[in-house]
DRENPA-3360 file (N, C-alpha, C; in nm, 2 decimals, always signed):
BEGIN
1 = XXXXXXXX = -0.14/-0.76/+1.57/-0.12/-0.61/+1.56/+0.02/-0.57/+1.57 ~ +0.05/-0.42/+1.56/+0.18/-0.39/+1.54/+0.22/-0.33/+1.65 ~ +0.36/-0.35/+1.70/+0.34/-0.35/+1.85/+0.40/-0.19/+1.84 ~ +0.38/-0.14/+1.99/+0.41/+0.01/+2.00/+0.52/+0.08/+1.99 ~ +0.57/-0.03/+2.01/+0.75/+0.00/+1.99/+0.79/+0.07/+1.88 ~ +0.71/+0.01/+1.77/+0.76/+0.11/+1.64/+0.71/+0.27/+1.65 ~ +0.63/+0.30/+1.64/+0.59/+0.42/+1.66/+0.70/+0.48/+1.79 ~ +0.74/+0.48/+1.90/+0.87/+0.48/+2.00/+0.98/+0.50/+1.89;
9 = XXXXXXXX = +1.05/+0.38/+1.84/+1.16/+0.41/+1.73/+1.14/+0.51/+1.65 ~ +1.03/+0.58/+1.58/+1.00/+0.63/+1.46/+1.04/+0.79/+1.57 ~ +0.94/+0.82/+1.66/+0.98/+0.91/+1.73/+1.15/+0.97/+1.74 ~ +1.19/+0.81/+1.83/+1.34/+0.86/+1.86/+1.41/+0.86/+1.67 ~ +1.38/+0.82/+1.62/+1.46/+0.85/+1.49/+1.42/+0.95/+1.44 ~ +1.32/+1.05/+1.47/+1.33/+1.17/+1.38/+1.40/+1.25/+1.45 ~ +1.44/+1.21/+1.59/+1.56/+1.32/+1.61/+1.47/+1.41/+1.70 ~ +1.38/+1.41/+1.77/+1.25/+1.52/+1.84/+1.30/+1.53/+1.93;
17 = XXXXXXXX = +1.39/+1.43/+2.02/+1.47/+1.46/+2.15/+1.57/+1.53/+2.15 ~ +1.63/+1.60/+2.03/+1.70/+1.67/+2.00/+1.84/+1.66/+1.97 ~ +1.90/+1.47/+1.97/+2.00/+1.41/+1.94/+1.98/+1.34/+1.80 ~ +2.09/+1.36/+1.70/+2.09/+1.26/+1.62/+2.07/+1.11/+1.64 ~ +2.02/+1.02/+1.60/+2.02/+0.85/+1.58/+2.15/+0.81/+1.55 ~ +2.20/+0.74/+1.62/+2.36/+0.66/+1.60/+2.31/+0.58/+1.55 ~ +2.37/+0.51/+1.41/+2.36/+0.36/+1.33/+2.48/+0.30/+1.31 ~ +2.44/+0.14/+1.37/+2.56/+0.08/+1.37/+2.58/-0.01/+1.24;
25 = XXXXXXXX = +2.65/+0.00/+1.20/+2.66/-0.11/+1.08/+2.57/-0.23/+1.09 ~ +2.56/-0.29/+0.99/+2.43/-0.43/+1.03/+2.59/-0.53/+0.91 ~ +2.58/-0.50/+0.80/+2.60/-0.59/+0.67/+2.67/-0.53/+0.56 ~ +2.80/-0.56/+0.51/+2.79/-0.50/+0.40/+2.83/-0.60/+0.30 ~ +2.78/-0.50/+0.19/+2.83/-0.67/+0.09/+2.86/-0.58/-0.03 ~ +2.94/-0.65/-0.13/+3.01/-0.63/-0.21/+2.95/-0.70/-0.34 ~ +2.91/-0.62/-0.44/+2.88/-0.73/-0.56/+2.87/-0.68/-0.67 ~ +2.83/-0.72/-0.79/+2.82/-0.62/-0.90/+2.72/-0.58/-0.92;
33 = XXXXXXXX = +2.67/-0.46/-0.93/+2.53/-0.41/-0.96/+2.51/-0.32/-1.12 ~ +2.62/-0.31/-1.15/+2.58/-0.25/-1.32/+2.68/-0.35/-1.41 ~ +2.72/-0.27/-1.50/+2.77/-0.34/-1.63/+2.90/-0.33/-1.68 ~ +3.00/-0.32/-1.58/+3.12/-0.22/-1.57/+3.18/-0.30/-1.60 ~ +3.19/-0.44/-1.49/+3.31/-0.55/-1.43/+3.35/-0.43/-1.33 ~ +3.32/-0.40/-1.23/+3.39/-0.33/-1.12/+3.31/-0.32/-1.01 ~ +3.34/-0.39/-0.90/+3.25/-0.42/-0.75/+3.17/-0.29/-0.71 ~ +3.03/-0.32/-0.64/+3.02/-0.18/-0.62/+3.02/-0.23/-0.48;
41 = XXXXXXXX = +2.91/-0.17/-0.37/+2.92/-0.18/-0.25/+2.72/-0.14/-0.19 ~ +2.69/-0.22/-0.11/+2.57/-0.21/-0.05/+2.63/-0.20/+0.11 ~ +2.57/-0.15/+0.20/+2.61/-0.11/+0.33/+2.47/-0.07/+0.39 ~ +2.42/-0.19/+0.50/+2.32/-0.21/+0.56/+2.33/-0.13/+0.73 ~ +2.32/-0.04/+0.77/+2.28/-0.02/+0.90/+2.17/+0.00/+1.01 ~ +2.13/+0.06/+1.10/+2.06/+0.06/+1.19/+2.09/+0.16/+1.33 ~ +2.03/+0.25/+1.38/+1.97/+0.30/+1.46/+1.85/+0.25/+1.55 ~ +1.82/+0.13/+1.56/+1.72/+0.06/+1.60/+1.75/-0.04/+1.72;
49 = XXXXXXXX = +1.69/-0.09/+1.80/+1.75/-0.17/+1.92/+1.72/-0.31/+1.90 ~ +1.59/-0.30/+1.80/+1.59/-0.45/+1.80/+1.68/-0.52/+1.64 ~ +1.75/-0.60/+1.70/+1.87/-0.67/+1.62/+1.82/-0.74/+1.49 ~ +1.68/-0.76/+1.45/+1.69/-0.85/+1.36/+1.64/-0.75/+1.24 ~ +1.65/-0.59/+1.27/+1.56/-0.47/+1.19/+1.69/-0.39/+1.15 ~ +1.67/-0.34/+1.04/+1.76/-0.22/+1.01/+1.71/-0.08/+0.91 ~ +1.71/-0.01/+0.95/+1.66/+0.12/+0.88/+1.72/+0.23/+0.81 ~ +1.86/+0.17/+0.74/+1.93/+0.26/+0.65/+2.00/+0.18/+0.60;
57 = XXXXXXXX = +1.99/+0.18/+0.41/+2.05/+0.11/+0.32/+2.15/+0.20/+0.26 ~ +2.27/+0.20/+0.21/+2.37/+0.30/+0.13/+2.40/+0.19/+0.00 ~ +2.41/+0.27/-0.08/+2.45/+0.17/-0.22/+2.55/+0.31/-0.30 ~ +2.66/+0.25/-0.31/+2.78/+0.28/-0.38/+2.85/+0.22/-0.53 ~ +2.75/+0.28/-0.61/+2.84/+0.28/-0.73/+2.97/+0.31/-0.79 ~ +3.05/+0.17/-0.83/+3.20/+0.27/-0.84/+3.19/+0.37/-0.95 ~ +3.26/+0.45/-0.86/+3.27/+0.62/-0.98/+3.16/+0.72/-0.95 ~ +3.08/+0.70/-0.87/+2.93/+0.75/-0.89/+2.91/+0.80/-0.73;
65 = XXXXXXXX = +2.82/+0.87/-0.70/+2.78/+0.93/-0.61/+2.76/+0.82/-0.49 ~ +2.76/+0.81/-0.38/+2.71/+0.68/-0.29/+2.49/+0.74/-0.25 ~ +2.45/+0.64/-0.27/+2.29/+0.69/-0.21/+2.26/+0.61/-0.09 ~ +2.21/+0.70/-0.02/+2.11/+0.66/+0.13/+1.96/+0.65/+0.10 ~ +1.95/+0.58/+0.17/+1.80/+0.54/+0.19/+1.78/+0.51/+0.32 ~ +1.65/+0.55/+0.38/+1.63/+0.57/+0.51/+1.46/+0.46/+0.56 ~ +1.45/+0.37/+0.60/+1.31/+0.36/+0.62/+1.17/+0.41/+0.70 ~ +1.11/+0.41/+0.64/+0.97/+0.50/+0.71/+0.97/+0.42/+0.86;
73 = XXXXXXXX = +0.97/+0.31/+0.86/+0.96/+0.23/+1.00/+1.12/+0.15/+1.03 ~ +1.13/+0.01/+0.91/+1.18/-0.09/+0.97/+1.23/-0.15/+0.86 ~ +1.33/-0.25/+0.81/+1.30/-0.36/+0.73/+1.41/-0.48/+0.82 ~ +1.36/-0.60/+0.70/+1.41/-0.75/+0.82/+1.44/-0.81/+0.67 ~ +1.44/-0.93/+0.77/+1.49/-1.06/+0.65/+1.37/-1.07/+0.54 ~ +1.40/-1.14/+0.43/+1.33/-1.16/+0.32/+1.25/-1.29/+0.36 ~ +1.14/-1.26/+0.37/+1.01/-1.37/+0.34/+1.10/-1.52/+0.25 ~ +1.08/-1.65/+0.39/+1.14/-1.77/+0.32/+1.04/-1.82/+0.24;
81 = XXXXXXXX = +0.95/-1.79/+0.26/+0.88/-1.87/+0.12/+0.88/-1.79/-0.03 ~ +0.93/-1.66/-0.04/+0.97/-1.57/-0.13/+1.11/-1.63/-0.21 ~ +1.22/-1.66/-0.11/+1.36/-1.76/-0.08/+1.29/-1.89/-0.20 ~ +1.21/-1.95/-0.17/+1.18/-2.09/-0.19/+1.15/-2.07/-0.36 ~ +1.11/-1.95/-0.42/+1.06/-1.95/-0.56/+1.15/-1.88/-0.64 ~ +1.20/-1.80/-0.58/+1.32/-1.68/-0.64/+1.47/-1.67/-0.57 ~ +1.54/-1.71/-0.72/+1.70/-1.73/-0.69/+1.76/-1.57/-0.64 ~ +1.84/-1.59/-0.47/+1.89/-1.44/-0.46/+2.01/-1.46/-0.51;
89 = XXXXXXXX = +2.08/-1.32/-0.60/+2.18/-1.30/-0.63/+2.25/-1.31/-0.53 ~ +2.19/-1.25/-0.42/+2.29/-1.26/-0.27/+2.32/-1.36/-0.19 ~ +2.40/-1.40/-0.10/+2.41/-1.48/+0.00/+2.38/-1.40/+0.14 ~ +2.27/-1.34/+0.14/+2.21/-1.32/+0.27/+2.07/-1.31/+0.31 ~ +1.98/-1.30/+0.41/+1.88/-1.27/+0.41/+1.81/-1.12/+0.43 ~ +1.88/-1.09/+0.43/+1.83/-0.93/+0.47/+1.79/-0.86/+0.33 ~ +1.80/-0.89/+0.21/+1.76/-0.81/+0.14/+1.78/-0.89/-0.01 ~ +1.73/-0.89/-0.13/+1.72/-0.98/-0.24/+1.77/-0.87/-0.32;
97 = XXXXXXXX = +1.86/-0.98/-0.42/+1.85/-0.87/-0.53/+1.83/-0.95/-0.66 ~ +1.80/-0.89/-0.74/+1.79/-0.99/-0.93/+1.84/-0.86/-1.02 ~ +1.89/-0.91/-1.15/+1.91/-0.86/-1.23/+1.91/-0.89/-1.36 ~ +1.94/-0.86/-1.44/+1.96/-0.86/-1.59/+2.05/-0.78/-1.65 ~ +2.02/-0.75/-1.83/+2.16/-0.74/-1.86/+2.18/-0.57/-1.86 ~ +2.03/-0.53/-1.79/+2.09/-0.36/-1.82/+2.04/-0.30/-1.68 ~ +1.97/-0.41/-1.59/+1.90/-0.36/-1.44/+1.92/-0.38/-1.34 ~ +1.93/-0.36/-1.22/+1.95/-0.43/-1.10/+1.85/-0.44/-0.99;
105 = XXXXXXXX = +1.83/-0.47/-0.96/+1.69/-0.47/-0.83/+1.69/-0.52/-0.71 ~ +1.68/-0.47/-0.60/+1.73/-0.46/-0.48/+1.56/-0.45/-0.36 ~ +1.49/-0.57/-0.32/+1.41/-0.58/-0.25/+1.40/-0.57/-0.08 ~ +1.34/-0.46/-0.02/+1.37/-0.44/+0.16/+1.21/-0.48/+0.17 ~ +1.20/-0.59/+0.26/+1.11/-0.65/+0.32/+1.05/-0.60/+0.47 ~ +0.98/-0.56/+0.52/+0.95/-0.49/+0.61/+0.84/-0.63/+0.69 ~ +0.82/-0.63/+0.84/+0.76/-0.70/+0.92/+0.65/-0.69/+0.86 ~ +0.57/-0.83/+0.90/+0.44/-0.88/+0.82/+0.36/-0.94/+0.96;
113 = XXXXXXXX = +0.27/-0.81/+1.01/+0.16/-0.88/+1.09/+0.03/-0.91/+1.07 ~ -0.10/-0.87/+1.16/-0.16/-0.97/+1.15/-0.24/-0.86/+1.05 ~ -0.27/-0.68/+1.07/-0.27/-0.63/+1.01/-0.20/-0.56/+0.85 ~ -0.10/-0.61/+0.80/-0.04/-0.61/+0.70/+0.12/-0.59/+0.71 ~ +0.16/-0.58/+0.61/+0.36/-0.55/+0.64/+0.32/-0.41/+0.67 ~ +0.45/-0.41/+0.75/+0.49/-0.29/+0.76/+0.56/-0.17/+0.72 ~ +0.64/-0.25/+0.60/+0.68/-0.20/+0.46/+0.75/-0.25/+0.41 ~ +0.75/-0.22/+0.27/+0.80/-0.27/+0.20/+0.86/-0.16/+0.09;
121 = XXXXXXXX = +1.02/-0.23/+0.04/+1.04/-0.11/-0.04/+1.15/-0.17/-0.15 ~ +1.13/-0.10/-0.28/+1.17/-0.16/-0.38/+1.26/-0.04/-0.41 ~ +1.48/-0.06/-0.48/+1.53/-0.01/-0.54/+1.58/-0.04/-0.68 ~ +1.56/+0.06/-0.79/+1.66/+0.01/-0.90/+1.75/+0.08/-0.94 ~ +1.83/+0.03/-0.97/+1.97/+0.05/-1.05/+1.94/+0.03/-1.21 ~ +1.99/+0.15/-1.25/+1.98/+0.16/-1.42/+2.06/+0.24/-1.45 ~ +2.14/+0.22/-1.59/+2.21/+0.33/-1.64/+2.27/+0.44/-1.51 ~ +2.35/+0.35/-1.44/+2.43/+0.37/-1.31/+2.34/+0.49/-1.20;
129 = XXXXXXXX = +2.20/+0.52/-1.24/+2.12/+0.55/-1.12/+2.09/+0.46/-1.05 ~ +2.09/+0.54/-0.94/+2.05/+0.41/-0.80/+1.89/+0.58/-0.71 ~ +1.77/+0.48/-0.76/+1.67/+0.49/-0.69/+1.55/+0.39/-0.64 ~ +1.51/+0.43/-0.56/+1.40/+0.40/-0.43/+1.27/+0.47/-0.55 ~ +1.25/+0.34/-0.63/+1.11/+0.39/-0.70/+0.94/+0.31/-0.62 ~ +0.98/+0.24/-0.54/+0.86/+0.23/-0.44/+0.91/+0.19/-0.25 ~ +0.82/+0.29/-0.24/+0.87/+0.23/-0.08/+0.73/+0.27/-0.02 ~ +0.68/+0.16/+0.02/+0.49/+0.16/+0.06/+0.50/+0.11/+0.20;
137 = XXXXXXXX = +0.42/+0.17/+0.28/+0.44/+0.19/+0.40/+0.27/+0.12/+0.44 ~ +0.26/+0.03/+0.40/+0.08/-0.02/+0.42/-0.04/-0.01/+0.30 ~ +0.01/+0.04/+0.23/-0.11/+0.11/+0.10/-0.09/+0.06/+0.04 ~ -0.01/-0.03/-0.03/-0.05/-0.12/-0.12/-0.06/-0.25/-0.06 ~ -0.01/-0.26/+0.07/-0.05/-0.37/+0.17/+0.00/-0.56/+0.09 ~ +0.14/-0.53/+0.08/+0.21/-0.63/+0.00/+0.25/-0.74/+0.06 ~ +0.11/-0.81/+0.11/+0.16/-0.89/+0.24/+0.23/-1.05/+0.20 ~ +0.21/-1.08/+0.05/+0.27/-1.19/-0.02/+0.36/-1.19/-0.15;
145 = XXXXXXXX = +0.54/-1.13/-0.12/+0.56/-1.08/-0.26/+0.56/-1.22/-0.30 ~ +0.52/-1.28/-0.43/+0.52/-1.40/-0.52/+0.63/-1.42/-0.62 ~ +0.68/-1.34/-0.71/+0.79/-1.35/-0.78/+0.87/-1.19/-0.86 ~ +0.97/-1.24/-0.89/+1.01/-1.09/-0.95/+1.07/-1.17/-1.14 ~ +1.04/-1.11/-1.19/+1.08/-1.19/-1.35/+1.05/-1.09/-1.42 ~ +1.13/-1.05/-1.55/+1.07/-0.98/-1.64/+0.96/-1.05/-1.74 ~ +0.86/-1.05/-1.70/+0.74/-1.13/-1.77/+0.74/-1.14/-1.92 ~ +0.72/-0.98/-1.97/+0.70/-1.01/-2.13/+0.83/-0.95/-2.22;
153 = XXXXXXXX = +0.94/-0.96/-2.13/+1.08/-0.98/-2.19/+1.12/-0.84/-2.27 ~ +1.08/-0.70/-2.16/+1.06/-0.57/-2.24/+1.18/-0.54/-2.23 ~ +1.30/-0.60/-2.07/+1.47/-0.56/-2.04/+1.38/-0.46/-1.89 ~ +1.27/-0.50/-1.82/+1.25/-0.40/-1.72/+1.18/-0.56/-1.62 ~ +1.26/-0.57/-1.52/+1.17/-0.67/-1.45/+1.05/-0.63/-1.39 ~ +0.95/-0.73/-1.32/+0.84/-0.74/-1.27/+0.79/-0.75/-1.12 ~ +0.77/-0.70/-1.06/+0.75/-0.78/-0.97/+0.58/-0.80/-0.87 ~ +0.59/-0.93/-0.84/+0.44/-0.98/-0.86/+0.39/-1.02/-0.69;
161 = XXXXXXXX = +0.30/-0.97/-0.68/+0.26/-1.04/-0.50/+0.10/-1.06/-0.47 ~ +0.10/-1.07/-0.42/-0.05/-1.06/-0.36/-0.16/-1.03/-0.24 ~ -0.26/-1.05/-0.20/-0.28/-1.01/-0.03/-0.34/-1.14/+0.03 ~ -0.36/-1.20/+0.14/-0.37/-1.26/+0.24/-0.54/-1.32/+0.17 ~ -0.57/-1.45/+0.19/-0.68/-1.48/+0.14/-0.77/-1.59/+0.24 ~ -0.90/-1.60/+0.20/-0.99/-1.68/+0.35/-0.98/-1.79/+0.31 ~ -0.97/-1.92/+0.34/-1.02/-2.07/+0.30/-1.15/-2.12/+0.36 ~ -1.28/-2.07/+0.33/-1.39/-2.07/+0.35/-1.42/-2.19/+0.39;
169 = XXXXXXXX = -1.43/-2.34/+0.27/-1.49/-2.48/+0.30/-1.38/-2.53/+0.26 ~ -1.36/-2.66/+0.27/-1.27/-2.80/+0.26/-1.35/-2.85/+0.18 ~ -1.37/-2.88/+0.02/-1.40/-2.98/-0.05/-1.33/-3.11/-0.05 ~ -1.31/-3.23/+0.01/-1.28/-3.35/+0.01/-1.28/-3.44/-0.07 ~ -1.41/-3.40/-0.12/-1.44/-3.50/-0.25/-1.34/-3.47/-0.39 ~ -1.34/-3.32/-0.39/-1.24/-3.24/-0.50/-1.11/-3.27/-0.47 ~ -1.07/-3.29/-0.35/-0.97/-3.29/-0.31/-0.92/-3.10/-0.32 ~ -0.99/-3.03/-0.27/-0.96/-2.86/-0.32/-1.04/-2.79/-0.21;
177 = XXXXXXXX = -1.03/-2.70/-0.14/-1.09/-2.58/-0.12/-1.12/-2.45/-0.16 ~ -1.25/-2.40/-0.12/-1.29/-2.31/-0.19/-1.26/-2.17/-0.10 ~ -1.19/-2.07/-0.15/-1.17/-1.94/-0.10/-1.20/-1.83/-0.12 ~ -1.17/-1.70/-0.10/-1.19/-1.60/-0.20/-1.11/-1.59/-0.28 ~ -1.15/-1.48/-0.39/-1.10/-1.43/-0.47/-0.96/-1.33/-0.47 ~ -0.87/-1.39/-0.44/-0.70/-1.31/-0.41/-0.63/-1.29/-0.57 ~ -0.67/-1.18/-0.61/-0.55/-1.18/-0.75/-0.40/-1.11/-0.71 ~ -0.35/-1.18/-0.83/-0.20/-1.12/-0.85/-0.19/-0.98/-0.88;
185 = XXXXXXXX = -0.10/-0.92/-0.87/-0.09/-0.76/-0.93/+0.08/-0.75/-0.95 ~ +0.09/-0.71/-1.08/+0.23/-0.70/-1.16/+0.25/-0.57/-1.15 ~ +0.35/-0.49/-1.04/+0.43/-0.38/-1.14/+0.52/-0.39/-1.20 ~ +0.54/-0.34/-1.28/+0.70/-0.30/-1.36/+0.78/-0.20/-1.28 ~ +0.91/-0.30/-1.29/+0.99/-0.20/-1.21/+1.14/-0.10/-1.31 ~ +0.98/+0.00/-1.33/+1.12/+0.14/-1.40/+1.12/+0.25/-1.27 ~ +1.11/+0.40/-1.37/+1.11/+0.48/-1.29/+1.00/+0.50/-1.20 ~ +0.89/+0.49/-1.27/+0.74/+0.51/-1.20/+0.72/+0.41/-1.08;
193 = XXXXXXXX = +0.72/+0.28/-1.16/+0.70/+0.17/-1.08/+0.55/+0.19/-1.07 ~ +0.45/+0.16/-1.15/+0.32/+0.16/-1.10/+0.23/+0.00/-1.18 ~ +0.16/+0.00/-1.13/+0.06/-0.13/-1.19/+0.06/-0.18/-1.30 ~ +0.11/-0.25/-1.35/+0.09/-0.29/-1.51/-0.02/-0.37/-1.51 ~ -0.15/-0.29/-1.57/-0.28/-0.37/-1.60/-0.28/-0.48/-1.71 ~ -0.20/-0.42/-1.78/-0.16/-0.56/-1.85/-0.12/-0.65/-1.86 ~ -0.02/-0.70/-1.80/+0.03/-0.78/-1.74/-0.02/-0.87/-1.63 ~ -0.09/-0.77/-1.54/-0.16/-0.82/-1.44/-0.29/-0.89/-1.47;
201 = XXXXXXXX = -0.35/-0.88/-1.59/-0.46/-0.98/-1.68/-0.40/-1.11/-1.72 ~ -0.28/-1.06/-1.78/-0.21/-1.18/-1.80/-0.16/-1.28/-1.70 ~ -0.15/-1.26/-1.65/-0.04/-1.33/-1.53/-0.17/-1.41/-1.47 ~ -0.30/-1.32/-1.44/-0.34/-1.40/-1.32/-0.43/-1.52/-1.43 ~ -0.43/-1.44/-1.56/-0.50/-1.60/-1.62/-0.42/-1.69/-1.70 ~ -0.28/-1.68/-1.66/-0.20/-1.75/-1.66/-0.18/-1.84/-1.60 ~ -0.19/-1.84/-1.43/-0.13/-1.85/-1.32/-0.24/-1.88/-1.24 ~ -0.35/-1.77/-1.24/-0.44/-1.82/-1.18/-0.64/-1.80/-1.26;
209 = XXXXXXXX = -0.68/-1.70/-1.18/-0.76/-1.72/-1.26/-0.82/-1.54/-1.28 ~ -0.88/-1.46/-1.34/-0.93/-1.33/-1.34/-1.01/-1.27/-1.37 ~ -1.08/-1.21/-1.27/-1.21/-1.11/-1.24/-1.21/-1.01/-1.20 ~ -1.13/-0.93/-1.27/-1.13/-0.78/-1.22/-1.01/-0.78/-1.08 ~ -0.95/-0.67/-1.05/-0.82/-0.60/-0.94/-0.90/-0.63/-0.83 ~ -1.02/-0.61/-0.79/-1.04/-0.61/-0.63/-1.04/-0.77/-0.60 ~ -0.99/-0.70/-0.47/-1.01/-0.86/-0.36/-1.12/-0.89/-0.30 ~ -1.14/-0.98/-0.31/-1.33/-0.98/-0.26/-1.38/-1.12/-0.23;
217 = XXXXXXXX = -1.41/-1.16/-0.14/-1.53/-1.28/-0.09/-1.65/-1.28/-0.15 ~ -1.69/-1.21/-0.27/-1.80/-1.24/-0.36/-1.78/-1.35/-0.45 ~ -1.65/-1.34/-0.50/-1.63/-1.45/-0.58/-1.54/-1.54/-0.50 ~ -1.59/-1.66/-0.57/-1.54/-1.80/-0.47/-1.46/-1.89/-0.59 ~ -1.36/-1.92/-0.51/-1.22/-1.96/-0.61/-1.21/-2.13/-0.52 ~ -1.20/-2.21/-0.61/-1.15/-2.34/-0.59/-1.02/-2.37/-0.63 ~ -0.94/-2.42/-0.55/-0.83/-2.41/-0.52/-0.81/-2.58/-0.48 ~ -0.71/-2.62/-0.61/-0.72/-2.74/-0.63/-0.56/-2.79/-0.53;
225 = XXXXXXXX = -0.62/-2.87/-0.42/-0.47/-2.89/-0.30/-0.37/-2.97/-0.35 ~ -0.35/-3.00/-0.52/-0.24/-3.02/-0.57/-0.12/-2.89/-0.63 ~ -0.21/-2.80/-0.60/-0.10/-2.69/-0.69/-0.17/-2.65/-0.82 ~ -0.26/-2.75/-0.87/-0.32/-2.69/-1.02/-0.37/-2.61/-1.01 ~ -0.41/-2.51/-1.15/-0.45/-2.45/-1.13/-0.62/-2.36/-1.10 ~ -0.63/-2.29/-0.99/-0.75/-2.25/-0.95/-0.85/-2.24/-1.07 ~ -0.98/-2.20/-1.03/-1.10/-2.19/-1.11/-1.20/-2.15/-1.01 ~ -1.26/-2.02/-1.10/-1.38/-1.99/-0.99/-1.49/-2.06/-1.03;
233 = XX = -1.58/-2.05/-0.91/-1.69/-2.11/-0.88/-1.83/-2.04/-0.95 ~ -1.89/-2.12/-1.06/-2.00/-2.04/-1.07/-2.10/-2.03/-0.97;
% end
């Protein structure tokens, strides 16, 4: 569960005691985020006590306005098993970025307990805007991001995750066990940022296998312990 402390920080950061929040710098980093040739600037801080969290991102386009972003709770390091499938542009852990030849994409990972992350929040950079087109605070409950790729090659990346799943029996003989039913879900990351059902058909019967968006222990997925790929169970 999520410990109490956050709700404490959230308090003292809206300021109800009647002091502003002091943020100390956490990180800054320097890199290219549009199409210029001209460094821009990311600038990580915090108001928070515990050191491994920080709750205010700034991103500075050169020439361009600087933008803040503030988190509803918390964000931390990037999920290593996220690390293990997707190359970060960056050399740090605190926050991922990918790009291409007209976008930039900037991922804030939020603590993952036993009841779900705590948030998570996605920025893009386009045509030298810099917006926070998702920042989910439990509701889409993104407790596995899986990959970011522009799938069907439109110039708008993807990005793909999934939720927490049961390992019901141990088949031995198969060498596989059988689980529920955990699908993938693709959004596209433009302005909206919302579900691409199409893609998300694709992907999971590409990748895995597909029965419909919900997650569910009706259907039972075998799950071959080489990596191949899954197949439900009639």
């Amino acid at each position: 569960m999520r410990p109490i402390i956050t709700s404490i920080l959230i308090i003292s950061y809206l300021g109800l005691s009647g002091q502003s929040p002091t943020f100390k710098q956490v990180k800054t980093i320097v890199t290219y985020l549009n199409q210029d040739n001209i460094l821009d600037t990311i600038t990580l801080s915090s108001s928070l006590s515990d050191n491994s969290s920080f709750n205010n991102i700034s991103i500075s386009i050169s020439g361009f306005k600087k933008q803040y972003f503030l988190a509803k709770s918390a964000w931390t390091n990037v999920d290593s098993s996220f690390l293990t499938k997707n190359k970060n542009l960056l050399k740090t852990k605190k926050l991922f970025l990918a790009k291409n030849d007209i976008q930039s994409v900037i991922l804030l990972f939020g603590h993952l307990y036993d009841d779900g992350r705590e948030e998570f929040s996605i920025i893009n950079i386009k045509n030298n805007k810099v917006e926070m087109v998702l920042d989910d605070n439990n509701n889409l409950d993104i407790e596995i991001p899986t990959k970011i790729i522009d799938i069907d090659k439109d110039g708008n990346i993807d990005f793909v995750y999934k939720h927490l799943g049961e390992i019901e029996e141990q088949v031995d003989s198969l060498d596989a066990e059988i689980g529920t039913y955990q699908p993938f879900f693709v959004y596209t990351i433009n302005n909206n940022c919302q579900l691409n059902k199409v893609l998300t058909k694709k992907y999971n019967e590409d990748h895995y296998v597909y029965a419909g968006l919900e997650n569910t222990d009706k259907i039972k997925v075998l799950y071959p312990r080489n990596g191949s790929k899954p197949k439900i169970i009639k």
